[in-house]
C-alpha positions in Angstrom: 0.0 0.0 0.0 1.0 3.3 -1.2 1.3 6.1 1.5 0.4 9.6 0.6 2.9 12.0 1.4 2.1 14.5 4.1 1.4 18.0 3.3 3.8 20.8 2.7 1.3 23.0 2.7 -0.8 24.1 5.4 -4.0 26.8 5.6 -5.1 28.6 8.5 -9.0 29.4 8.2 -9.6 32.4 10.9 -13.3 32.0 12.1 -13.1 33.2 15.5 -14.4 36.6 14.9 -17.9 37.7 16.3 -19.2 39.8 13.6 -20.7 42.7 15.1 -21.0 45.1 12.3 -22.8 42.3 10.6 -25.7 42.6 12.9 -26.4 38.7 12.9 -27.0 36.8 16.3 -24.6 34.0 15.4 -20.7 34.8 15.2 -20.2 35.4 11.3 -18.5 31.8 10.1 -22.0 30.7 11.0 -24.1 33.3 9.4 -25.9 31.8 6.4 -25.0 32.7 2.7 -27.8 30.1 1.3 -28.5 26.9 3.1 -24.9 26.5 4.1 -22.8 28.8 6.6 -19.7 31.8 5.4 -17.2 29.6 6.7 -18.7 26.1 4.7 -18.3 28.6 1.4 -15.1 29.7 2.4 -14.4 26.0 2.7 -14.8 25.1 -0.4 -12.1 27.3 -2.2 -9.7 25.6 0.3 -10.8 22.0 -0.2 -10.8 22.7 -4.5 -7.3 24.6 -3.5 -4.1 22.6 -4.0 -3.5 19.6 -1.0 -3.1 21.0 2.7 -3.4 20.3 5.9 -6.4 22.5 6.9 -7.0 24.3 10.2 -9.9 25.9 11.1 -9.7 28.4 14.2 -13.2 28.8 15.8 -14.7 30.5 18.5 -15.1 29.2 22.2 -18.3 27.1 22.2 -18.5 26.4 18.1 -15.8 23.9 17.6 -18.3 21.3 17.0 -19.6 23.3 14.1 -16.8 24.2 12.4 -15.7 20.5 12.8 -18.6 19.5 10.9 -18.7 21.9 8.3 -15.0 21.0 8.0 -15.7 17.4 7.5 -18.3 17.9 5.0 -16.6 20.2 2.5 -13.3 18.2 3.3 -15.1 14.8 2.0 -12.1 11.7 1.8 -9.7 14.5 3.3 -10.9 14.7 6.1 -8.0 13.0 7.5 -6.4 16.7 7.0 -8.1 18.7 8.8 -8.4 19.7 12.9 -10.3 22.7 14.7 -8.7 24.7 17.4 -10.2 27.3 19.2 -9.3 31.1 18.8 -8.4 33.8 21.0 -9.4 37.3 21.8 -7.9 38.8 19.0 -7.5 38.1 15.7 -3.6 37.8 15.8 -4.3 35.1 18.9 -6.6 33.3 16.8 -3.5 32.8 14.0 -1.5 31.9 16.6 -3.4 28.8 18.1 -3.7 27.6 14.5 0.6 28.0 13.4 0.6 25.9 17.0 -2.1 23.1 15.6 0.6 22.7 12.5 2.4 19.1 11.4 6.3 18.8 10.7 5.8 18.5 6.9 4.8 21.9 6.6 6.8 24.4 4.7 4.2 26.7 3.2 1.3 28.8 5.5 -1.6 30.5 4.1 -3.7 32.4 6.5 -7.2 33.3 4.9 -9.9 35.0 6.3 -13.5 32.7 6.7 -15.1 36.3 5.8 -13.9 36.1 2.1 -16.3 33.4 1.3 -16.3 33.6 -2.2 -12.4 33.3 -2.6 -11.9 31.1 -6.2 -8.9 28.4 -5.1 -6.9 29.7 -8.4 -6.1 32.5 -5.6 -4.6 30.1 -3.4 -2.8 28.7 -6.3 -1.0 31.9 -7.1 0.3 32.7 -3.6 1.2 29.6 -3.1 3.5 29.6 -6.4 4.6 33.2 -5.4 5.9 32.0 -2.2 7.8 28.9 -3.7 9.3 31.4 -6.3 10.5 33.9 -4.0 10.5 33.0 -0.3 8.9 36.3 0.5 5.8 36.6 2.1 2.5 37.0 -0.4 -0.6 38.6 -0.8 -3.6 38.6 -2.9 -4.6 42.4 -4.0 -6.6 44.3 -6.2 -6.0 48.0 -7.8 -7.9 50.9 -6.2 -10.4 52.0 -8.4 -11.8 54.9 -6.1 -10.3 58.0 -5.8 -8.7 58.3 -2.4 -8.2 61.5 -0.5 -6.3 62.1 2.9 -8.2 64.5 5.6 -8.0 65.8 8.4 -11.4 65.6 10.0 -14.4 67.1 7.9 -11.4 68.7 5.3 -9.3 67.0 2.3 -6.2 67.9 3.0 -4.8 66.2 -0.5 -5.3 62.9 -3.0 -3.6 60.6 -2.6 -1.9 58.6 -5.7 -3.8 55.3 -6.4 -1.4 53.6 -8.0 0.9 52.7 -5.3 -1.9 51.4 -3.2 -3.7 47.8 -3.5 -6.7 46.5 -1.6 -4.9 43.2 0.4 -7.0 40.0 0.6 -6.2 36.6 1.6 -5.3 34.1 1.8 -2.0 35.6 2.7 1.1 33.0 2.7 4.6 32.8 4.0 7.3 30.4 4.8 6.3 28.6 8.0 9.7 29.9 9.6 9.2 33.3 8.5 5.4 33.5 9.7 6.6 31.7 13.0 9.9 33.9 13.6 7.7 36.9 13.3 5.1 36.1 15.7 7.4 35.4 18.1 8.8 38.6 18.2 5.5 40.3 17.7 4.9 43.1 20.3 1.8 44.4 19.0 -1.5 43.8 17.3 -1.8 44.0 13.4 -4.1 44.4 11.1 -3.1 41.2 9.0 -0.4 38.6 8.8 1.1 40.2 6.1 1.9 43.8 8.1 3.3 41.6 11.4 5.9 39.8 8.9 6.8 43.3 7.8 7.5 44.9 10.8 9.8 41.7 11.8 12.3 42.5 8.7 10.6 40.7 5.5 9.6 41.2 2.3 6.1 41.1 1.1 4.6 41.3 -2.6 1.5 41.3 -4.1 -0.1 38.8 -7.0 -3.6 39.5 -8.4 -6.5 39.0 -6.3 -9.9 38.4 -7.2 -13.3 41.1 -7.1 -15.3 37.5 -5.5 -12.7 37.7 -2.6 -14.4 40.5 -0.9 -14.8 40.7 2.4 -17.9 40.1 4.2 -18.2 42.6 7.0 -22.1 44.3 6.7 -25.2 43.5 6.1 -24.6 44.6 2.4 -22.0 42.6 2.0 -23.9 39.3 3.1 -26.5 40.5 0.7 -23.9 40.9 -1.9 -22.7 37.5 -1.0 -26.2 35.9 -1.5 -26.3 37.1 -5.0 -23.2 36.0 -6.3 -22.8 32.7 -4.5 -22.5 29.5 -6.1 -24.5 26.7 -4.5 -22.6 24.2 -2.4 -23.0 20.7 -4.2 -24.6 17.9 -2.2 -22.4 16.3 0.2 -20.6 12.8 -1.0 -20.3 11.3 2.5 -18.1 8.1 3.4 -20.7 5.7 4.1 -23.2 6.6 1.3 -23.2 4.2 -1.4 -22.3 1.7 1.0 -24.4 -0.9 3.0 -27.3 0.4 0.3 -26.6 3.6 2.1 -27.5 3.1 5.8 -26.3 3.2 8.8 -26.8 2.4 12.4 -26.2 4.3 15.7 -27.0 3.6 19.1 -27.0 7.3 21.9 -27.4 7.1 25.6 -28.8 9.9 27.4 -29.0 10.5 31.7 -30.8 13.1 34.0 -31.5 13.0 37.3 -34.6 14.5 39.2 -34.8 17.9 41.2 -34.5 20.6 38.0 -36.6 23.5 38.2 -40.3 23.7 36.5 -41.9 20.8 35.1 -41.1 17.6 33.6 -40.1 17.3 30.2 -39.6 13.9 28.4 -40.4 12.2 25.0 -41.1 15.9 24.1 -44.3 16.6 26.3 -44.2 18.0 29.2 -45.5 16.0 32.0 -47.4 18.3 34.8 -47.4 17.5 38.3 -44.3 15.3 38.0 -40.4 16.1 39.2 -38.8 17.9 36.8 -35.3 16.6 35.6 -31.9 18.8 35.9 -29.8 19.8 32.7 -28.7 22.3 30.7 -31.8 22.4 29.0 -34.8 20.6 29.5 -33.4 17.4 30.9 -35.4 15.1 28.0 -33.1 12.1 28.4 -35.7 10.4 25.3 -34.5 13.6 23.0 -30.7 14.1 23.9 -30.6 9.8 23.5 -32.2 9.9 20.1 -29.8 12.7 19.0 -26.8 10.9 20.0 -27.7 8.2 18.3 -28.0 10.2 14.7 -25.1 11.5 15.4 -23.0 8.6 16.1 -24.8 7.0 12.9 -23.3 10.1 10.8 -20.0 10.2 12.7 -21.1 13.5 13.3 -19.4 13.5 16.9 -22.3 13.7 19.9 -24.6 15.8 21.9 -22.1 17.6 23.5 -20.2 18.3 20.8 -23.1 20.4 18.9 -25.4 21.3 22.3 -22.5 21.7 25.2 -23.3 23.8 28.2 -21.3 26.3 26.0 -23.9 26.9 24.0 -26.8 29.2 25.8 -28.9 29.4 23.0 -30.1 25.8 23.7 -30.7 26.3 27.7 -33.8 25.5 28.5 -34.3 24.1 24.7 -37.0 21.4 24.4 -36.8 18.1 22.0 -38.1 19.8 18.8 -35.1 22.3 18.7 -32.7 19.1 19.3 -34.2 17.1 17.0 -34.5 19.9 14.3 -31.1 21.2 14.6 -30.1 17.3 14.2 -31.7 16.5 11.4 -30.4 19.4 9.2 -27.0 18.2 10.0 -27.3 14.7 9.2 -29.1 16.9 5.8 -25.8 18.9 5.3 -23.7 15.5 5.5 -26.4 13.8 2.9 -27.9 11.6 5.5 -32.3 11.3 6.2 -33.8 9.6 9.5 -35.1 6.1 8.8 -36.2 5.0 11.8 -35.9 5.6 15.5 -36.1 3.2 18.7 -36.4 4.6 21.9 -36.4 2.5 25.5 -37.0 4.8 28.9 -36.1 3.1 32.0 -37.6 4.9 34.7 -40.2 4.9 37.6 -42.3 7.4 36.9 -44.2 9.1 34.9 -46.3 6.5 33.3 -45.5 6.3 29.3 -47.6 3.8 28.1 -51.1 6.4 28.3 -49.1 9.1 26.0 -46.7 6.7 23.9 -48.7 7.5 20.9 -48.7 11.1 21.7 -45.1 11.3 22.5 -44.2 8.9 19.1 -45.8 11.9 16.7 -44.0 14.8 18.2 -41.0 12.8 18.2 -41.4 12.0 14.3 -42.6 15.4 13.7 -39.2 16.7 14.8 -37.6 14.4 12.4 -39.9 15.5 9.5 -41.6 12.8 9.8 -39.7 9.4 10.5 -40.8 6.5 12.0 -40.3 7.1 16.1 -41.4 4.2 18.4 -41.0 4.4 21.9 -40.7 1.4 24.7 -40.4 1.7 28.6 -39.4 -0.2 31.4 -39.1 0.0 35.3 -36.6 -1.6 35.7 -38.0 -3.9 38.5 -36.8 -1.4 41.2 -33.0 -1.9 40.5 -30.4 0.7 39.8 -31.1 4.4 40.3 -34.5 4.6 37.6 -35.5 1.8 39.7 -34.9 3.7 43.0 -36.2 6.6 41.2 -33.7 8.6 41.3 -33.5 9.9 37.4 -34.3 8.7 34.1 -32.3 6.9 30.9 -33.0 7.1 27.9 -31.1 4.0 25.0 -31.6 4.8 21.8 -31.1 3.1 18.4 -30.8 4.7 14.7 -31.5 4.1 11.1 -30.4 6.9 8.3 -29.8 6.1 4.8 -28.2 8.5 2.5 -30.0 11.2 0.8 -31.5 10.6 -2.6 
């Protein structure tokens, strides 16, 4: 057997930032473009982009995501990549990623998850650029406006246009170079490119691209909307194979004493003890989403739904189930079927089974849900009554 060579070149994908000026609730990487995310775009002029080792710098709290979107565009490469998580500035961000980078690497390109649209010919040329020269190398375009210096509300004189250039990424360097410089680095910069400078190198330009704009307002994500090309349907590992399907099996835990009322199976159970968690405590839900998951290789609940992420406090089953389905979607997997067995005491499942089955399927637009319980004949803590579990088993078949 034949074993591929390891990279020499390596990109840094910066997706850390929050996007204020973008006025979205999400951090921007996650903002949708179309049915897919910024940073799933930007994704796909790395992965059509000459072989790398791929690093994708997230914030705190969305490494699952970016894992998963990484996965997806990255298809039988995804061997190459790795998330990390970024820091409080932009400059940190760079700097947990040149840490996340193998021994073959000779060749870093840092690029921006905010220039989407970036065609992988770009990559291509800086990546030659920095093989011909050893400098350090950006992507720029000519600046077409007229630009005029001022002091305040007065123009105090133009400014000649054509020694200026409108920098983009990806930027790329020598690994040595780009290391050696943030090492030395005593203060923030506005990209890679002006932090290599000030340590002593050289930096060019090659031609850019108008579709590597950046996107920083809400006019830019409309401009992005426009002009984006759809992202093809996912060719995931296991479709094709096994006529398609796969099997995964989640385990979910709660105990009693949370605030409010009980929530499992997706109803909510009044005048019974309410079950402690980060969100609603449904064992039935958070088993049944593990269990897609694992099915997918999509990670697990905690990897998409951690205690990191507050906008699923307090979530019931339909936001679990909902968000789960459309990523088994974006990997080009559907439900099939669900089992679900409850071990617990109380409350009594067998008078709502049928009404806990549909909302269950209803989540899952509409697959087959059946749920079992069992007391457990007293033994263990559901027998003792001290909490609930959930097993769960799962059936997906790829998407047609």
């Amino acid at each position: 057997m034949t074993i591929a060579p390891a990279p020499r070149i390596a990109v840094i994908v910066v997706a850390a930032g929050s996007g204020t000026r973008l006025g979205q609730e999400a951090p921007k990487a996650f903002v949708g473009i179309d049915g897919h995310t910024i940073l799933r775009h930007a994704l796909r002029g790395v992965f059509e982009a000459p072989e790398a080792q791929i690093v994708v710098v997230a914030p705190s709290g969305r490494e699952g995501e970016a894992l998963t979107e990484a996965r997806e565009a990255a298809g039988d490469r995804a061997g190459q990549v790795s998330v990390v998580t970024g820091g409080a500035t932009r400059q940190q961000s760079v700097a947990a990623g040149l840490r996340e980078l193998w021994p073959s690497v000779e060749v870093v390109l840092v690029h921006d998850a905010a220039r989407a649209l970036t065609p992988p010919d770009v990559f291509a040329r800086v990546i030659d650029a920095v093989d011909r020269t050893g400098w350090g190398v950006v992507p720029g375009l000519p600046v077409v406006d007229t630009i005029k210096r001022v002091d305040g509300q007065q123009v105090v004189e133009a400014v000649d246009r054509s020694e200026l250039t409108a920098a983009q990424t990806p930027q790329g360097f020598r690994r040595d170079v780009l290391e050696t410089a943030y090492a030395v680095a005593s203060e923030e910069f506005t990209d890679d490119a002006a932090l290599v400078a000030a340590a002593g190198h050289r930096v060019a330009v090659v031609q850019g691209d108008a579709l590597a704009f950046k996107i920083t307002t809400p006019a830019d994500l409309d401009r992005a909307r426009h002009l984006a090309v759809p992202v093809p349907p996912v060719s995931h590992p296991g479709a094709g194979q096994a006529n398609g399907q796969r099997v995964g099996v989640g385990t979910d835990v709660h105990a009693y004493g949370g605030d409010g009322a009980l929530w499992l199976a997706g109803l909510e159970w009044p005048g019974e003890r309410g079950l402690s968690g980060h969100s609603d405590g449904d064992a039935v839900a958070h088993a049944i989403v593990d269990a897609l998951l694992s099915a997918a290789g999509l990670g697990d609940i905690g990897t998409h739904f951690g205690t990191s992420r507050p906008e699923f406090a307090g979530a019931h089953a339909d936001a679990f189930l909902a968000r789960t389905r459309q990523l088994l979607g974006e990997a080009g997997w559907v439900v099939a079927n669900v089992a679900v067995q409850v071990q617990s005491n109380a409350p009594k499942l067998a008078p709502r089974r049928a009404e806990a089955e549909a909302v269950l399927s209803a989540a899952l637009g509409g697959a087959p849900v059946s749920v079992a319980a069992t007391t457990t004949d007293g033994l263990g803590f559901a027998g003792e009554g001290v909490g609930v579990q959930a097993f769960a088993v799962a059936l997906i078949q790829a998407a047609r």
